[in-house]
C-alpha positions in Angstrom: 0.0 0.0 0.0 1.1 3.8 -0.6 3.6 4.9 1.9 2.3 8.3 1.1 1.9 11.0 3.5 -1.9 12.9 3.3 -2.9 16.6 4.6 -5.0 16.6 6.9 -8.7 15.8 6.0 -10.2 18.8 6.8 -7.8 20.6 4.4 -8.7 21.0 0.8 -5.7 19.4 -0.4 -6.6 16.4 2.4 -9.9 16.3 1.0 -8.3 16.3 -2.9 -5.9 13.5 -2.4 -8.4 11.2 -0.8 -10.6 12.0 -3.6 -13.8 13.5 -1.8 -16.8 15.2 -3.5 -16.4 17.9 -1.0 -12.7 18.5 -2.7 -13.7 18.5 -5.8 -16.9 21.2 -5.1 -14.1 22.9 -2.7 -12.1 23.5 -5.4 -14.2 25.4 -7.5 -14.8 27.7 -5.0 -10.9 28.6 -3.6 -9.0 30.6 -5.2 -4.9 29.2 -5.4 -7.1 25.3 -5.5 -5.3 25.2 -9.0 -1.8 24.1 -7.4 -3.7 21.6 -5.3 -5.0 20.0 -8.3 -1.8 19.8 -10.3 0.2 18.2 -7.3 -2.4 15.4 -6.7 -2.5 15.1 -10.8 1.3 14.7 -10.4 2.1 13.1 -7.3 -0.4 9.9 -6.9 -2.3 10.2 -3.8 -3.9 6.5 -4.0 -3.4 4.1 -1.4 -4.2 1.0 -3.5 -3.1 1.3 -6.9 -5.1 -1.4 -7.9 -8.7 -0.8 -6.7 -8.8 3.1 -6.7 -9.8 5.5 -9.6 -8.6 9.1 -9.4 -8.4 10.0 -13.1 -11.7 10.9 -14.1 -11.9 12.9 -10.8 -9.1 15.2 -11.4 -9.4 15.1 -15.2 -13.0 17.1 -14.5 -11.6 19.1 -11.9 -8.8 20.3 -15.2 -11.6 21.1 -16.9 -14.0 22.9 -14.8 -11.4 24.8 -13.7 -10.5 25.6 -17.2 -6.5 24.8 -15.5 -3.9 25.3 -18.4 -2.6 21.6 -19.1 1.3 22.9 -20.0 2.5 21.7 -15.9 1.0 18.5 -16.8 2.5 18.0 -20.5 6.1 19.4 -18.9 5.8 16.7 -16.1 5.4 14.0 -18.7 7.6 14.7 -21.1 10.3 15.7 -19.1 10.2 12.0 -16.8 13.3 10.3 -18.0 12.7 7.9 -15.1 12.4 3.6 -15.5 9.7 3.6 -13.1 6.3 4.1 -15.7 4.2 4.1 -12.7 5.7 7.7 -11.7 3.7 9.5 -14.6 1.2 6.7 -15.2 -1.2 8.9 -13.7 -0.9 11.8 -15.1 -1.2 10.2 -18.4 -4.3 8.9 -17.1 -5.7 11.8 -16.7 -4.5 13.3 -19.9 -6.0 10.7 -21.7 -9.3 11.3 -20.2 -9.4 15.0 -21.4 -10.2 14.7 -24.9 -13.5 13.6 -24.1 -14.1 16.8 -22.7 -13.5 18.3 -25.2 -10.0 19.5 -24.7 -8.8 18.4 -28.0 -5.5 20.8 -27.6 -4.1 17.7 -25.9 -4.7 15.4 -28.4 -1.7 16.2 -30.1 0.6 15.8 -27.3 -1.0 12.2 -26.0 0.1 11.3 -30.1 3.3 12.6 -29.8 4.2 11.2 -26.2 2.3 7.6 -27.6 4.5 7.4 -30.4 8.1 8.8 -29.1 7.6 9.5 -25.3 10.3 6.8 -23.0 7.3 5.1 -21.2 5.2 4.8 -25.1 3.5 1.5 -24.4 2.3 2.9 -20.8 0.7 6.0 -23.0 -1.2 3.5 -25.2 -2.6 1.6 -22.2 -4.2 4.8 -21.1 -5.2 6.2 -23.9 -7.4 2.4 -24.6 -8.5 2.4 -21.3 -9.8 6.1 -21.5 -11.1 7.3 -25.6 -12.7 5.2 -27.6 -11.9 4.9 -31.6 -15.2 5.6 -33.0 -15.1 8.8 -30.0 -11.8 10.0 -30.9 -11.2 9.1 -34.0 -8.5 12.0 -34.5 -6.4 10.2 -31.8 -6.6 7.1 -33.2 -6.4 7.2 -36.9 -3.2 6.2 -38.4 -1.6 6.2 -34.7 -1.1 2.2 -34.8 1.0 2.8 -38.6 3.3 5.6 -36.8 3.6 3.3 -33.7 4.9 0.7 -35.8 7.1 2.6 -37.8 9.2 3.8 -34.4 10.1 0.4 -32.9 11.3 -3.1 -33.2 9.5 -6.5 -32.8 10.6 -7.0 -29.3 9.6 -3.4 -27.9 6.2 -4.4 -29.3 6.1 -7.9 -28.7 6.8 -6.8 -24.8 3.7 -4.4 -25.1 1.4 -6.6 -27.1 1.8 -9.5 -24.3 -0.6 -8.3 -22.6 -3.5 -8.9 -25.2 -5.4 -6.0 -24.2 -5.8 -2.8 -26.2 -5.1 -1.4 -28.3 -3.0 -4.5 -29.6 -6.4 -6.7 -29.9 -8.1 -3.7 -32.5 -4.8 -3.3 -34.2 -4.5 -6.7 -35.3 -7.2 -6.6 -37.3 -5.9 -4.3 -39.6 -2.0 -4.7 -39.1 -0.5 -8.1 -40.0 2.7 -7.8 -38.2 0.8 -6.9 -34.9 -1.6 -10.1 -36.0 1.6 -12.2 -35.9 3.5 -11.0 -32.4 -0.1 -11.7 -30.9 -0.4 -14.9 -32.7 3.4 -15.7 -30.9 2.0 -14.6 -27.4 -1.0 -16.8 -28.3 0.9 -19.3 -28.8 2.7 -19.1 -25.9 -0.7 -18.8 -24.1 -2.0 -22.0 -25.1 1.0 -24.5 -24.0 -0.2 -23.0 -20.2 -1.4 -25.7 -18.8 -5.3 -26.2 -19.0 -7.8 -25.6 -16.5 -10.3 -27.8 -16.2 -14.2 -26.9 -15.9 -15.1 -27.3 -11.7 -16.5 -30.3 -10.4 -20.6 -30.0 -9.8 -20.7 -31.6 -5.9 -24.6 -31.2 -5.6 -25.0 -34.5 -6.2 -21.8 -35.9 -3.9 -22.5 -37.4 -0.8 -21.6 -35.8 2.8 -19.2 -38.3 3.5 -17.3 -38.0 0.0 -17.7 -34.5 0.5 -15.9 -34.4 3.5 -13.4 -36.9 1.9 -12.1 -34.2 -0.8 -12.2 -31.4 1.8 -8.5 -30.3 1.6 -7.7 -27.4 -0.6 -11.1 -27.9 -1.8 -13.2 -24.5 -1.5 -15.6 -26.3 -4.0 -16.4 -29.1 -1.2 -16.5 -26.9 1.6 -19.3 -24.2 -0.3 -21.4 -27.2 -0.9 -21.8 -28.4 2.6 -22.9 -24.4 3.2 -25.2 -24.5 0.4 -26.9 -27.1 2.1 -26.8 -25.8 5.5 -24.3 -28.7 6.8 -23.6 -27.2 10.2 -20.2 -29.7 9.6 -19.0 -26.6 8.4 -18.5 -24.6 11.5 -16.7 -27.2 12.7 -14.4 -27.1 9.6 -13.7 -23.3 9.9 -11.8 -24.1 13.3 -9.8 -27.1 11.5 -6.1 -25.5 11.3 -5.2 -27.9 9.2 -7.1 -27.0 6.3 -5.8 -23.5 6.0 -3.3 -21.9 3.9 0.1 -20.3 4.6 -1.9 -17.0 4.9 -4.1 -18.6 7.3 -7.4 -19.2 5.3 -9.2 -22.0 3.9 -10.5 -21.1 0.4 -14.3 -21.3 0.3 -14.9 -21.0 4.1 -16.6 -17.2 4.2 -18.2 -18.2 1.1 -19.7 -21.5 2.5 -20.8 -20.0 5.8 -22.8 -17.2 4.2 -24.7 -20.1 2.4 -25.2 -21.1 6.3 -26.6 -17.6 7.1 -28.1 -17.0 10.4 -27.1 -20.3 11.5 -23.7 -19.4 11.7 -24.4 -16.4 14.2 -23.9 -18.5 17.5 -21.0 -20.3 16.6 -19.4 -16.8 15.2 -19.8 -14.9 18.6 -17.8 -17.6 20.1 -15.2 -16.6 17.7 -15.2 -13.4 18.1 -13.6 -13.6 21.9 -11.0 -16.3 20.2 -7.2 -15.6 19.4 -6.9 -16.9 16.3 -7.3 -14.7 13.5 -8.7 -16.6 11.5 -11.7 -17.2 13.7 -12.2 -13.4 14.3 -12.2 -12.7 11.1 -14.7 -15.0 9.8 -16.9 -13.8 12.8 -16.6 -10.0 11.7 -17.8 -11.4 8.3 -20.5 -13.5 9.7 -22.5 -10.9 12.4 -21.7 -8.4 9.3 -24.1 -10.1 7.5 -26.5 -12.2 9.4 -26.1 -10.5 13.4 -28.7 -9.2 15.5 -28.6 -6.0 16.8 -26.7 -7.1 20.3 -24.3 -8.0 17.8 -23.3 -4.2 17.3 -21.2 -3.2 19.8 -19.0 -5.9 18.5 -18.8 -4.8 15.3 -18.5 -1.3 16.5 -15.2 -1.9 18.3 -13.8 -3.8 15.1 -14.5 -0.8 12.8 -13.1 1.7 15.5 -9.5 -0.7 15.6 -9.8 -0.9 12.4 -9.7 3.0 11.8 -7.3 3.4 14.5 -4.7 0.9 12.6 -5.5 2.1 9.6 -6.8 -1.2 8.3 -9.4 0.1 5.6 -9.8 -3.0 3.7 -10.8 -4.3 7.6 -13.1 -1.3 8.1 -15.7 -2.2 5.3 -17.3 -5.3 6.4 -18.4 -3.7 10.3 -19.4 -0.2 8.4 -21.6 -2.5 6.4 -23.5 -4.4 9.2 -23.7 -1.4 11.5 -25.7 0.0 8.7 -27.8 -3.4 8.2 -28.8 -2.9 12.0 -29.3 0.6 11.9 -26.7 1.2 15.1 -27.8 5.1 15.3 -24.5 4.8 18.1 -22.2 4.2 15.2 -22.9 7.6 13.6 -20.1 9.9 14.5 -17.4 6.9 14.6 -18.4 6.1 10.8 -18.7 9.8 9.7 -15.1 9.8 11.2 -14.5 7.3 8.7 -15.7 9.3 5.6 -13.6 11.8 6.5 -10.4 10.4 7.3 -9.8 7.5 5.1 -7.1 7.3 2.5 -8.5 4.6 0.7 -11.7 6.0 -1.2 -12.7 2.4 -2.4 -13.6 2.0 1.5 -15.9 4.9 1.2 -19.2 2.9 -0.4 -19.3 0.9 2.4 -18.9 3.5 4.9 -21.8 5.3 3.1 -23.6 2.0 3.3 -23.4 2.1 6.7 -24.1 5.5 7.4 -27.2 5.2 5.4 -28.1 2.7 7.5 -27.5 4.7 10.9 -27.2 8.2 10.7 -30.6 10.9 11.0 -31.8 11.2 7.2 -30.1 14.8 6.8 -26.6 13.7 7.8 -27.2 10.5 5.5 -28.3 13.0 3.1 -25.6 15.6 3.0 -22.7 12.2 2.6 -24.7 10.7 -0.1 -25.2 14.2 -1.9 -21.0 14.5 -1.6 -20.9 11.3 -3.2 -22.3 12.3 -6.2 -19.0 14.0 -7.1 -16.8 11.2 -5.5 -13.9 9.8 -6.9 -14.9 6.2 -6.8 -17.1 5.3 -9.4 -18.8 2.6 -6.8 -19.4 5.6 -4.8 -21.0 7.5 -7.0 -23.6 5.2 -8.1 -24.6 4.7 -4.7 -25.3 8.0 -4.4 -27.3 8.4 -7.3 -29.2 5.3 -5.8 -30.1 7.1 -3.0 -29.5 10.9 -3.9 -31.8 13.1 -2.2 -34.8 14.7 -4.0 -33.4 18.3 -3.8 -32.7 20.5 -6.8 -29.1 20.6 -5.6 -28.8 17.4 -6.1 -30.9 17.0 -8.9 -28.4 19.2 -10.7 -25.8 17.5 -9.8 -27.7 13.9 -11.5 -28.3 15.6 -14.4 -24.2 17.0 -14.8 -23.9 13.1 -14.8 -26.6 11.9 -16.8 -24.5 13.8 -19.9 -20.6 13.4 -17.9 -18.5 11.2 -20.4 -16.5 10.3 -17.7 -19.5 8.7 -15.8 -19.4 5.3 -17.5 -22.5 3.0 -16.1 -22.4 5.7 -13.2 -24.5 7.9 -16.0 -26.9 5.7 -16.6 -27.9 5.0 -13.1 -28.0 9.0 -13.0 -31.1 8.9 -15.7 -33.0 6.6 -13.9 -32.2 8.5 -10.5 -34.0 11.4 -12.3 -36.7 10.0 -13.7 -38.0 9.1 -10.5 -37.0 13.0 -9.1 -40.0 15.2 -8.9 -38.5 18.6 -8.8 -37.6 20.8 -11.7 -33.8 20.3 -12.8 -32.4 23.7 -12.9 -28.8 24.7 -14.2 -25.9 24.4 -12.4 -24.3 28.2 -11.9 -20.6 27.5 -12.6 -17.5 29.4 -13.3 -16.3 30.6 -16.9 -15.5 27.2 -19.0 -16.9 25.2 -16.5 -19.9 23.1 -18.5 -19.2 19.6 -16.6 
């Protein structure tokens, strides 16, 4: 995870790196939020690279801000480093711009995509932000000049990925058609997978024969309620070297509220293991003496910074309503620096904070970082004309992805009038 080090989060540049609506409405608002913007475009503020989205974020921020993008091109074609992931994002969010309509960068994603030191990183984020038939002034004759600037081996190393824009381009470009064809080859003498075993029809006792490293056999004796399986999830010896025994969680959820006793005997037990599947259990099926519990894991959880930890208790306070764990998940909100964490902690405090306060977090969400986020806000998006603004900027965003579809049908169900948003010069998203 990211070793790096956040303002504070009631700072606007806290608020901007963690990639909170309340940042991104901030900054339209402050004057000198321009800086702000470019160091989290520069520096990247995620604290899982893998899970968290911040370039459609900042790339609308650039815009409605009308901020010049020179800082950004000069970052990117200055890096001369080996690390790609140090301008990776920036790239990102170049490549993202274009669909806004600021086709001034267009040029410059070409250039960088054809010569820049970190090309094939370019042409990952260009695929993965602009569509051909969108941008078809990016993308025509850009696979030709490509080509035409390096060897077989600096393409075959791109290519082996087998996602775009290598997939498209072999259609059309037979010496792309054959490096793919080599990776494809390569592909196919992996060995082969076989198609999973149907169990429904095994008996108990075979069942319990093929247990080891079999997550297959132990979701089947949960999918028929088998309370065997509790007994299983204290079995050591069926675990991992990380401590779990694939298909476990999975298999007591089949078991439901039928796990709940056994799981508040786990909860007081020191292994790890046993905790943990207990936080997942009373998550999902505990009752609401169950929440004090689960209230104590999110607070450890927050205080060790364990995020990941912190969504499954956020998610069954708010299934049992635990008005108690209001200010202690708000807390959460705020403070986290992982913004995937944030749809659960908006799960939960939709399920236990007043309606305004539930209101006010869901409203923020709508200009959230996280697409998951978002879409949970537009779920449950108050019927205000704030915020009915604020669905229709989506409803037309072509950053929004499915998140824009989800806005339409938020507003046909609205009631209100939509009326305009009232933004700054340049600022029509």
């Amino acid at each position: 995870m990211s070793e790096f080090t956040y303002a504070a989060p009631s700072t606007l540049l806290g608020q901007l790196q963690r990639g909170r609506g309340l940042g991104a409405t901030g900054a339209l608002s402050t004057p000198g939020a321009a800086d702000l913007v470019y160091a989290c475009v520069l520096t990247d503020s995620r604290w899982d690279r893998q899970t968290e989205e911040r370039s459609a974020y900042l790339a609308r921020l650039i815009h409605r801000l009308a901020l010049p993008l020179e800082p950004i091109e000069r970052f990117v074609l200055a890096y001369d480093g080996e690390d790609a992931d140090r301008i990776e994002p920036a790239l990102d969010v170049l490549a993202q711009l274009p669909l806004l309509g600021c086709h001034d960068v267009v040029p410059v994603l070409r250039r960088y995509a054809v010569h820049g030191r970190h090309w094939d990183t370019a042409l990952a984020s260009i695929a993965y932000s602009t569509a051909w038939d969108a941008l078809p002034e990016l993308w025509n004759g850009l696979d030709a000049d490509v080509l035409a600037h390096r060897d077989d081996a600096e393409l075959a190393k791109a290519a082996e990925t087998l996602s775009e824009p290598w997939a498209s381009w072999a259609r059309t470009q037979p010496r792309v058609r054959s490096l793919l064809g080599e990776v494809g080859d390569t592909e196919s003498q992996a060995p082969h997978r076989p198609a999973p075993p149907d169990l429904s029809g095994t008996g108990t006792a075979d069942l319990l024969g093929v247990l080891r490293g079999n997550r297959l056999a132990l979701q089947e004796l949960g999918r028929r309620g088998d309370l065997v399986l509790l007994d299983l999830a204290e079995d050591a010896t069926l675990r991992n070297a990380a401590g779990y025994a694939p298909g476990i969680a999975r298999g007591l959820r089949h078991l439901g509220g039928a796990a709940v006793a056994r799981a508040r005997a786990w909860a007081g037990s020191s292994d790890d293991t046993l905790r943990r599947l207990a936080v997942t259990v009373l998550s999902e099926f505990g009752e609401p003496e169950d929440g004090p519990y689960l209230l104590d894991v999110l607070i450890k959880a927050i205080d060790e910074g364990e995020w990941c930890a912190a969504e499954s208790p956020a998610r069954g306070l708010g299934r049992l309503g635990a008005a108690g764990a209001t200010g202690v998940l708000v807390h959460a909100w705020e403070s986290t620096i992982h913004s995937y964490a944030r749809e659960a902690f908006l799960e939960g405090l939709r399920g236990c904070a007043p309606v305004a306060t539930a209101d006010d977090f869901t409203e923020e969400g709508l200009d959230d970082c996280e697409p998951g986020v978002q879409n949970a806000a537009c779920h449950h998006s108050p019927d205000t004309p704030s915020a009915r603004a604020r669905l229709a900027v989506l409803a037309a965003d072509p950053l929004a992805g499915e998140v824009r579809e989800t806005a339409r049908r938020r507003l046909d169900c609205t009631t209100g009038p939509v009326h305009p948003v009232v933004r700054d010069a340049g600022a029509d998203l």
